[in-house]
N, C-alpha and C positions, 0 to 999 in steps of 0.2 A: 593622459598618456600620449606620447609623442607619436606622428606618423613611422618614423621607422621600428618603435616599438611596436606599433599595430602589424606592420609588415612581417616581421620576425615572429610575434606569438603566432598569427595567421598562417605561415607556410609550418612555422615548426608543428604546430598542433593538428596538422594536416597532415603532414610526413609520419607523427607520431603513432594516431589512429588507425592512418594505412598500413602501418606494420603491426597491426593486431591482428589485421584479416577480416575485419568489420565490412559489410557489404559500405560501396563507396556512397551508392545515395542514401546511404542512413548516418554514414560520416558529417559530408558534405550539408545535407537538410538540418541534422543539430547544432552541429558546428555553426552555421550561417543563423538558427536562433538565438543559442546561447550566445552570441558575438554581438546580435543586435540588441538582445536585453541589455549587457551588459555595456560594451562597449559606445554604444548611441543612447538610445532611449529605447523601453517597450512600445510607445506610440511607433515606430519605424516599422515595425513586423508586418505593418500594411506595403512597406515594398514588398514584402515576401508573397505577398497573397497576391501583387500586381505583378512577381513574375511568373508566378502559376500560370494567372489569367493568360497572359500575354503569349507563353510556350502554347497551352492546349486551343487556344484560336486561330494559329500560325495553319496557313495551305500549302506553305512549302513544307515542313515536316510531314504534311500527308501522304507523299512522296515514299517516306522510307516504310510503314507497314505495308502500304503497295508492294514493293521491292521485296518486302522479306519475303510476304507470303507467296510471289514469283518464286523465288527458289525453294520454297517447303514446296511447291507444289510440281518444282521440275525435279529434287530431290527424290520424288517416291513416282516420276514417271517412266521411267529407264533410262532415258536421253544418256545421263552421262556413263550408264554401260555399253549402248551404244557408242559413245563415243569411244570408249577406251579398247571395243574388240576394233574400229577399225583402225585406229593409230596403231596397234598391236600389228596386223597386218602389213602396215605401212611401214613400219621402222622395225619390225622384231628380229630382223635377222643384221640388220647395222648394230655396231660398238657400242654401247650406249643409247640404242635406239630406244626401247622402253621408257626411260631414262626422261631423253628426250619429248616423245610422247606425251609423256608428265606434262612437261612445261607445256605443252601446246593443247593438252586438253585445262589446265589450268587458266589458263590464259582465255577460249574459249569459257568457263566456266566463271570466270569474274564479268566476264562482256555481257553475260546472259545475268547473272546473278547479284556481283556487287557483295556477298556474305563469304568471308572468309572460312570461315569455321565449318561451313559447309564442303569445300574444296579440299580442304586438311585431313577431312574426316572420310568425303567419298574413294582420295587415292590411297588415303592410310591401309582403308578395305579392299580396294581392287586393286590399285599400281604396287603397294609396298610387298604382297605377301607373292607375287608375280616375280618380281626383282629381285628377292633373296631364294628362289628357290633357283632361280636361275645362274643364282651365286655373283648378283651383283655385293659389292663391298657396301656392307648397312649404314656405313656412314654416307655414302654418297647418293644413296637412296633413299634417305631420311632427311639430307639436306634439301634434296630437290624437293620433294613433298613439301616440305617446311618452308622453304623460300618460294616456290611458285606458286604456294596458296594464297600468300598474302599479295599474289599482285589484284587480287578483288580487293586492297586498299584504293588502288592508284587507277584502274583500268575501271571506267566504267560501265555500268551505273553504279558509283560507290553509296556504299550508304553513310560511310564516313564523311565520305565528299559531301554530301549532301549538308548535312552535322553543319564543316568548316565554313562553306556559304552560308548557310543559315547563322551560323553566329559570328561571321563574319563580315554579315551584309554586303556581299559581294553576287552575280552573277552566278546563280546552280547551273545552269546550262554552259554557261563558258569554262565554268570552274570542270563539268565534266568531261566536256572537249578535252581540256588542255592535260587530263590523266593518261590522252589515249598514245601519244609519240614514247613520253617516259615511260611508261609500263612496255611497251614494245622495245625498247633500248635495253632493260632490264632483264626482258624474257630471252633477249639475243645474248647478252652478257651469259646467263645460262644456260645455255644452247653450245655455246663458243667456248663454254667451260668443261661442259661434258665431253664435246667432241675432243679437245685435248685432251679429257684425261682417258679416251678412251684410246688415243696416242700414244700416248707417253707411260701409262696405267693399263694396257689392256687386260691384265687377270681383275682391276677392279669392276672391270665391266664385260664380262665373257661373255659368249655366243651358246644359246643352247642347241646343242647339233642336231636333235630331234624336233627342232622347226621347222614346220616344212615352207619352202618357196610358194610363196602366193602367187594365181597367175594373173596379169593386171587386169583383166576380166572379172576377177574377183575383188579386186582392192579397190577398180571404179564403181562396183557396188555396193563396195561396205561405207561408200562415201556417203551414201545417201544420209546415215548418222548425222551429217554437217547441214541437213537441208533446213532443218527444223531450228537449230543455234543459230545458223546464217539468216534466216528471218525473223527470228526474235531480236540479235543485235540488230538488224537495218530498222526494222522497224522500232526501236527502244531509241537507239543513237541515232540514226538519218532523220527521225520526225525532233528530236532535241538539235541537230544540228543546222538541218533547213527550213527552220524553226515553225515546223507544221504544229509541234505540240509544244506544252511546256513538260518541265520534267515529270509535276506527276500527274498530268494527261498521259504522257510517254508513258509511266509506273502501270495506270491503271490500265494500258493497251498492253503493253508485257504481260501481265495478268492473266488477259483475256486468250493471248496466244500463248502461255504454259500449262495452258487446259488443252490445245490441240493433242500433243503427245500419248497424253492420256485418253483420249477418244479415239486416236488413230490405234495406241496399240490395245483399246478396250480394256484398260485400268480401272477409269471410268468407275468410282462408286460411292456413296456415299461417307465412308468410312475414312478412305483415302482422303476426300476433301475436309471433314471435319477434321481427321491428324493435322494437313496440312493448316487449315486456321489455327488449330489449338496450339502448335508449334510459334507460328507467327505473333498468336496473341502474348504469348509469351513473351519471345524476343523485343518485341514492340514497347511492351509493359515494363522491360528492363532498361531498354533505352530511353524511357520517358521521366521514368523516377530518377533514373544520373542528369537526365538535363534540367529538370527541371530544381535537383540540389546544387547540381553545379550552377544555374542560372542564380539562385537567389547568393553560392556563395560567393559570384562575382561580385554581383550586387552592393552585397555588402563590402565586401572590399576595397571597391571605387567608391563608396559613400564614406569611407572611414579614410581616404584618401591613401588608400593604400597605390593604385597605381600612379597618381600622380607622384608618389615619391619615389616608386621607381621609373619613374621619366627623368625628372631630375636626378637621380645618379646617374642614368645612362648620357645625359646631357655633358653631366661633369668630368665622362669621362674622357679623357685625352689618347685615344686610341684610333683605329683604322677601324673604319666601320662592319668589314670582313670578319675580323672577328669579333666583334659584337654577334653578328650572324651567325658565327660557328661556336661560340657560345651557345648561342639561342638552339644549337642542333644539337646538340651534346646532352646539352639539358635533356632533350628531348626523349633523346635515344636512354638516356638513365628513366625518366619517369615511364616507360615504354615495359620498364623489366618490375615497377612496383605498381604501377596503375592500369586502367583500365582504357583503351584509347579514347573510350569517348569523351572518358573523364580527362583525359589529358587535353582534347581539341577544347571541350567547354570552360575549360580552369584555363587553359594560354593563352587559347588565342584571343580574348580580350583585353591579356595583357599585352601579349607582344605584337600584336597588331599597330597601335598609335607610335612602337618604337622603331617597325618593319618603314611605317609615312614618314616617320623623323629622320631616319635615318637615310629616304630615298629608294626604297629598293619596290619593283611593282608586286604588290599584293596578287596577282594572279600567279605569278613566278614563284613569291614565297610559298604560295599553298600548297603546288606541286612539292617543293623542296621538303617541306611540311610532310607532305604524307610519305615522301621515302624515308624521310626517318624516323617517321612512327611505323615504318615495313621493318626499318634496322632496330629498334626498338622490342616489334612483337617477335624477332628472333633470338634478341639478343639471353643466353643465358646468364642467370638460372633460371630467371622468372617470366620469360618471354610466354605470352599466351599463347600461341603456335606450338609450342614444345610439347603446353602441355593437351592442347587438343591430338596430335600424335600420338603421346603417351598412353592413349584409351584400345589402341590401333596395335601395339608392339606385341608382338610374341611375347612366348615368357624367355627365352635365352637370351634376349635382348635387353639393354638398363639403357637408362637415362644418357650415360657417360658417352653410348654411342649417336645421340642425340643431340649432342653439344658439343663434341668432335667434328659432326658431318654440317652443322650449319656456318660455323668459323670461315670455312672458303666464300660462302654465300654472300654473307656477313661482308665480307671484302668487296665483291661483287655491287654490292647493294653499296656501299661505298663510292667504290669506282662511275656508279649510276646519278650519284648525288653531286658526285665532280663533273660529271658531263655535263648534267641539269646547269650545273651552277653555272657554270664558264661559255654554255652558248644557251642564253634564257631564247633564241627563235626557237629551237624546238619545244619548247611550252608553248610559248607563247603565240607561233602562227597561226594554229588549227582555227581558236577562239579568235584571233582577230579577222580571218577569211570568214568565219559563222557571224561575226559584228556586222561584216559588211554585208550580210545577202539582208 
């Protein structure tokens, strides 16, 4: 069987299975057997057991159950209902102020976290049913939820991020630096969008008249909510940036300080901390079995010589190497609406890694670009995973259709964010080269 045969049953039988709804590491894990029985030899089935080995001995992946179980464990400490009574204060009686809010404890809650599905889920409960009683417009309060959840892709400590360095073999700590300017650019984009439309759109964002004015004597206390996030990020991000720790040195001091909240406000119990592990072992355990199918179905892949023939058509082809790039984004943003991100960073970016060096463009720049269109991807409808972590959160007079209405502007947005990235790569790229040089 010829290399581009290989190439074509490989992705087709891939695309096939995903649309069964088959979990992906049980796709990916057979798929990558039956390919090596049949395809190479049985004797080959020994790489599959060397990428096993290779995944569960890795120190940087130790990194990400650190990280998760940081957020199971700030999840069930209040923090982020503190944080949302006092943004509520701060912005409830501005256009869109709730709104806004959103995005800033969102934002706030990726810097501490890195776990989107957690951010989707805490505003869907406190910010979403907040904003419609107030008679904000549900599509525009269900895009924000939806789009400023997923800046825990970009803003770290991502655990995504983490994923693309690790199988990119590139810098975890540079690679996290350089998420911090774009996901701010991002969150401004949404910020700038609400505030028009609370311009130009005032009934979709109305003032509740029975608000009362907060006196700033009150609002500079309800800050204190930010003391305890402001020191998890300095110390998560300042010890990865002035390179006191590494990332999951950083992971496992994050950790230690999302236990504070809970001892302060006497949470504190036994029960709480086993939910929170039992949750993480979870998540961890899900992320482990897609990497480590997706790892052997690389594997195979490159051993059947499936990437190197798609080098060579990329080689052959007589085009602008832009879009070859905006290809490679497109792509993305479709496998974003039938895959799973993880499985999307472990199945590409081994591919289009050697075509990102061929073609010239710097790997630390592509990875940013990378993760805004796996953010445009996890919105994108029908199948965007955002949508459907929402969905759990909707009232009942509420359907989908308002769901996929309110993210489309977003959607644009996240766009417009991926054009800036592109067209001035300093903003990626300065953070990590001032962290190179200390």
């Amino acid at each position: 069987m010829t290399s581009n045969m290989i190439l074509v049953l490989m992705f087709g039988s891939l695309t096939l299975f995903m649309l069964t709804g088959l979990p992906i590491a049980f796709v990916l894990g057979g798929l990558s057997l039956l390919f090596t029985v049949t395809l190479w030899e049985p004797n080959a089935v020994i790489v599959l057991v060397l990428q096993i080995f290779d995944t569960m001995k890795s120190e940087a992946l130790l990194a990400i159950p650190l990280f998760i179980l940081m957020a199971c464990i700030l999840q069930r400490s209040g923090v982020i209902e503190d944080l949302y009574r006092a943004m509520e204060l701060w912005f409830g009686r501005l256009k869109g102020g709730l709104a806004i809010g959103t995005v800033i404890i969102c934002v706030v809650m990726a810097a501490m976290t890195g776990v989107v599905g957690a951010a989707v889920t805490a505003m869907g409960i406190l910010a979403l049913p907040e904003m419609l009683r107030r008679g904000y417009k549900p599509e525009l309060a269900l895009g924000t939820i939806c789009a400023s959840g997923t800046l825990g892709i970009l803003i770290p400590p991502s655990v995504l991020t983490i994923v693309y360095a690790v199988t990119a073999q590139i810098s975890i700590g540079q690679m996290l630096i350089a998420g911090i300017v774009p996901g701010l650019i991002l969150a401004t984009l949404y910020i700038a969008y609400i505030i028009v439309v609370g311009w130009v759109k005032p009934e979709w964002v109305p003032l509740d008249p029975s608000t009362r004015k907060a006196p700033l004597r009150e609002k500079l206390v309800a800050l204190k909510a930010l003391v305890i996030p402001a020191m998890l990020i300095v110390m998560i991000l300042g010890s990865i940036f002035f390179g006191i720790a590494t990332p999951t040195e950083s992971a496992a001091v994050g950790v230690a300080g999302a236990l504070l909240p809970s001892l302060i406000k006497r949470r504190w119990e036994r029960g709480m901390l086993r939910g929170a592990a039992t949750d993480a072992l979870k998540a961890t355990a899900m992320i482990l079995w897609i990497t480590l199918g997706a790892k052997a179905y690389v594997a195979i892949f490159t051993g059947l010589g499936g990437a190197d023939t798609l080098l060579q058509f990329i080689q052959g082809l007589d085009v602008n190497r832009w879009l070859i790039l905006a290809a490679m984004m497109l792509l993305l943003v479709f496998l974003g609406t039938v895959l799973d991100e993880l499985g999307i960073i472990l199945l590409t970016v081994p591919v289009f890694l050697p075509i990102v060096r061929l073609l010239g463009f710097d790997e630390l720049w592509f990875g940013v670009l990378y993760a805004i269109t796996i953010q445009m991807g996890y919105i994108s409808p029908p199948f965007g995973y955002t949508l459907f972590y929402i969905k759990g959160t909707l009232p009942s007079h509420i359907g989908m259709n308002a769901v996929y209405w309110g993210i489309l502007p977003f959607f644009g947005l996240q766009f417009v964010g991926l054009l800036i990235c592109a067209a001035f790569p300093d903003l990626v790229t300065y953070l990590p080269r001032l962290m190179a040089a200390r």
